[in-house]
C-alpha positions as CSV (number, residue, x, y, z in Angstrom):
1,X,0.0,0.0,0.0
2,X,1.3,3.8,-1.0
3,X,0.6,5.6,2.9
4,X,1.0,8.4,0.4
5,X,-2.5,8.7,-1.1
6,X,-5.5,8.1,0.8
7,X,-8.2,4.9,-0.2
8,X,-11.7,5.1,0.3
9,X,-14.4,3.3,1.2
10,X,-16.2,3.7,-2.6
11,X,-12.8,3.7,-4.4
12,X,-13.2,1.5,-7.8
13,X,-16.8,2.0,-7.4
14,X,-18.5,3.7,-10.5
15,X,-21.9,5.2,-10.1
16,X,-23.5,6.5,-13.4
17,X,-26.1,9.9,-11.9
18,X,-29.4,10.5,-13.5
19,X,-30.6,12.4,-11.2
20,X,-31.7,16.3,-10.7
21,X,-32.6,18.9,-8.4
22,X,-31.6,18.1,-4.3
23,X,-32.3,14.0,-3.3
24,X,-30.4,12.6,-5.8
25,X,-27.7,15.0,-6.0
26,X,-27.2,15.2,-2.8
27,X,-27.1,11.2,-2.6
28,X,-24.3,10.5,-5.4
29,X,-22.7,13.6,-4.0
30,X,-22.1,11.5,-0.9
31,X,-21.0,8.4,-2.8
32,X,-18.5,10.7,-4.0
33,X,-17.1,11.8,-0.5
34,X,-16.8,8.2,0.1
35,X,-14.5,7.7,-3.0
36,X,-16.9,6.7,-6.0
37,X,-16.1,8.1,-9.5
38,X,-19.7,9.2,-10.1
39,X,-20.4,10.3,-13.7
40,X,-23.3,13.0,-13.5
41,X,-25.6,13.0,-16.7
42,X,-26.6,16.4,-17.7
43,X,-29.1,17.8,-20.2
44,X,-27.3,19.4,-23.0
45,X,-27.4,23.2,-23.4
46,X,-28.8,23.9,-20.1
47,X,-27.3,21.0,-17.6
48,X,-28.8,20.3,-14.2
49,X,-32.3,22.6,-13.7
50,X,-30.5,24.4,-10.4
51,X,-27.0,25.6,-12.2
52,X,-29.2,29.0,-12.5
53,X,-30.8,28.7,-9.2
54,X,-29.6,31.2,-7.2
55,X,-28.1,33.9,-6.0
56,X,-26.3,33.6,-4.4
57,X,-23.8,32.4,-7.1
58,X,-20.1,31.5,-7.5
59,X,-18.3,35.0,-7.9
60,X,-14.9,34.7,-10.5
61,X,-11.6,36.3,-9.1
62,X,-13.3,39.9,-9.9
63,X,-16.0,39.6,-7.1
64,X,-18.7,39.2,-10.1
65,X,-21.5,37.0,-10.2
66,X,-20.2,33.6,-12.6
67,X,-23.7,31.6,-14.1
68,X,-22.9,28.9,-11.4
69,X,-25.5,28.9,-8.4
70,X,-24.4,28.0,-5.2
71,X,-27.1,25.5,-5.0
72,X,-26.0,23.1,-7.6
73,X,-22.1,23.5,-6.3
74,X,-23.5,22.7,-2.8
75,X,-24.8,19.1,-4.5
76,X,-22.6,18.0,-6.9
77,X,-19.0,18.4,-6.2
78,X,-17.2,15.3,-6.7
79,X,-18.7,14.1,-10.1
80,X,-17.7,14.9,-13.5
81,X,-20.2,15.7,-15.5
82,X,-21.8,14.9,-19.2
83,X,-23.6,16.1,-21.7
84,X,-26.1,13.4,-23.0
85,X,-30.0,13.3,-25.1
86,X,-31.5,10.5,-23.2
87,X,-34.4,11.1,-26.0
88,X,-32.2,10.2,-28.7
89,X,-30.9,6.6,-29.6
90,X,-27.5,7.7,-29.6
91,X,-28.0,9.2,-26.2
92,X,-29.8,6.2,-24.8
93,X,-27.1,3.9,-26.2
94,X,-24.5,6.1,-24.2
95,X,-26.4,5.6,-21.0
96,X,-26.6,1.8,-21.8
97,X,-22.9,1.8,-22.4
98,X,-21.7,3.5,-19.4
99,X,-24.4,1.7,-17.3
100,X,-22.7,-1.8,-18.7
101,X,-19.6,-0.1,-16.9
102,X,-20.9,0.8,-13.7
103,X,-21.6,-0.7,-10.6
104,X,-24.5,2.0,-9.0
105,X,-27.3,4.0,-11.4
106,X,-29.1,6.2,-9.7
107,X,-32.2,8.0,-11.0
108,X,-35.0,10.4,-9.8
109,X,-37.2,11.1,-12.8
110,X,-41.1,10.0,-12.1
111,X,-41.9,6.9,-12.0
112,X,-42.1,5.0,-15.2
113,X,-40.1,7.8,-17.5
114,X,-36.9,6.2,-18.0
115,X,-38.8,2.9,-19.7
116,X,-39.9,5.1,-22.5
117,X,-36.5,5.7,-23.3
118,X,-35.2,2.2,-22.8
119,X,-33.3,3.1,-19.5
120,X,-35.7,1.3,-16.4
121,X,-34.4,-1.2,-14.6
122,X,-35.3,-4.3,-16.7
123,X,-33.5,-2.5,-19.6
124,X,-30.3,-1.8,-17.8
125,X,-30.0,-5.5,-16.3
126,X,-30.1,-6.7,-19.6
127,X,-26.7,-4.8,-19.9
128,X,-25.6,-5.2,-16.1
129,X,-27.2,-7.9,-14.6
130,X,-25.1,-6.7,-11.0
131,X,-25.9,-3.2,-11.6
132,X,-27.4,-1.6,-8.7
133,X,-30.5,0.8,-9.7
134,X,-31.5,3.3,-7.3
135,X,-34.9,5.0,-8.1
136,X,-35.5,8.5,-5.6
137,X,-38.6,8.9,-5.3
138,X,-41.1,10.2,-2.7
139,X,-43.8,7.8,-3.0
140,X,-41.8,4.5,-4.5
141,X,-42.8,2.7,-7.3
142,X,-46.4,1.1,-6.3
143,X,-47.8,2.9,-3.7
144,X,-51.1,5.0,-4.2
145,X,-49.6,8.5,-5.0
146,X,-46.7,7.0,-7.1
147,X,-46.7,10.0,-9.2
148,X,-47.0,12.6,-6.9
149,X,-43.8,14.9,-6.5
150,X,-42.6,14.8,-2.8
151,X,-41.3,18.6,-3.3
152,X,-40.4,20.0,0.1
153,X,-43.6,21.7,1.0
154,X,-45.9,18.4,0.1
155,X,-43.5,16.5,2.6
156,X,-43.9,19.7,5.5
157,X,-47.9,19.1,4.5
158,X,-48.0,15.5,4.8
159,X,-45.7,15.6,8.2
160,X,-47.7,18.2,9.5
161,X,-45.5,20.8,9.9
């Protein structure tokens, strides 16, 4: 062992990130920490919805405002990040080859998108049949108010605070 660099719990672990906005962000962000090489797939042109979320934003050297909002640095450090049309067959055959190269997928789109693009979880085994597919949602996948969004103030409702 080199006692010059520093192993991790996640190291050789790759985790392909589908997801958007805080909960799954925030959860490949922390498979990160731990040592994953997490590969975050973004929408091309625009990226992840909350890179213009803010202010605040990241200010450059000058003190200015950069197009980078705090909130999406605050969840995603630790991944590098793609460019990918899920919509498209070349996109979709992307995701299917980096999912045949990853160990962890995880996803938060509503519940039954990702088959209409060929990238659910009976899709991906076929490629990975060890891949581990993690779906965030707030409801799960059966239960009656599967395609609700569990946005934060629907979870304060529903907890009664």
């Amino acid at each position: 062992m080199n006692h010059n660099q520093t192993s991790h719990a996640l190291d050789g672990i790759r985790v392909l990130d589908l997801s958007r906005v805080l909960a799954g962000p925030w959860c490949t962000q922390t498979l990160g920490d731990l040592g994953a090489d997490v590969i975050k797939v973004e929408r091309p042109g625009s990226g992840d919805d909350t890179r213009g979320w803010g202010p605040p934003f990241l200010s450059d050297r000058a003190g200015e405002d950069t197009a980078q909002a705090a909130y999406y640095l605050g969840a995603n450090r630790n991944k590098r990040s793609i460019a990918c049309d899920i919509a498209t067959p070349g996109g979709q055959a992307l995701i299917k080859q980096l999912a045949a190269q990853s160990q962890v997928f995880v996803e938060n789109f509503k519940v039954g998108d990702l088959a209409r693009y060929g990238l659910d979880y009976a899709s991906l085994r076929e490629v990975n049949p060890a891949l581990v597919y993690c779906s965030v949602t707030g409801f799960g996948q059966t239960a009656p108010m599967l395609s609700a969004q569990a946005t934060t103030t629907l979870s304060k409702a529903w907890a009664g605070s």
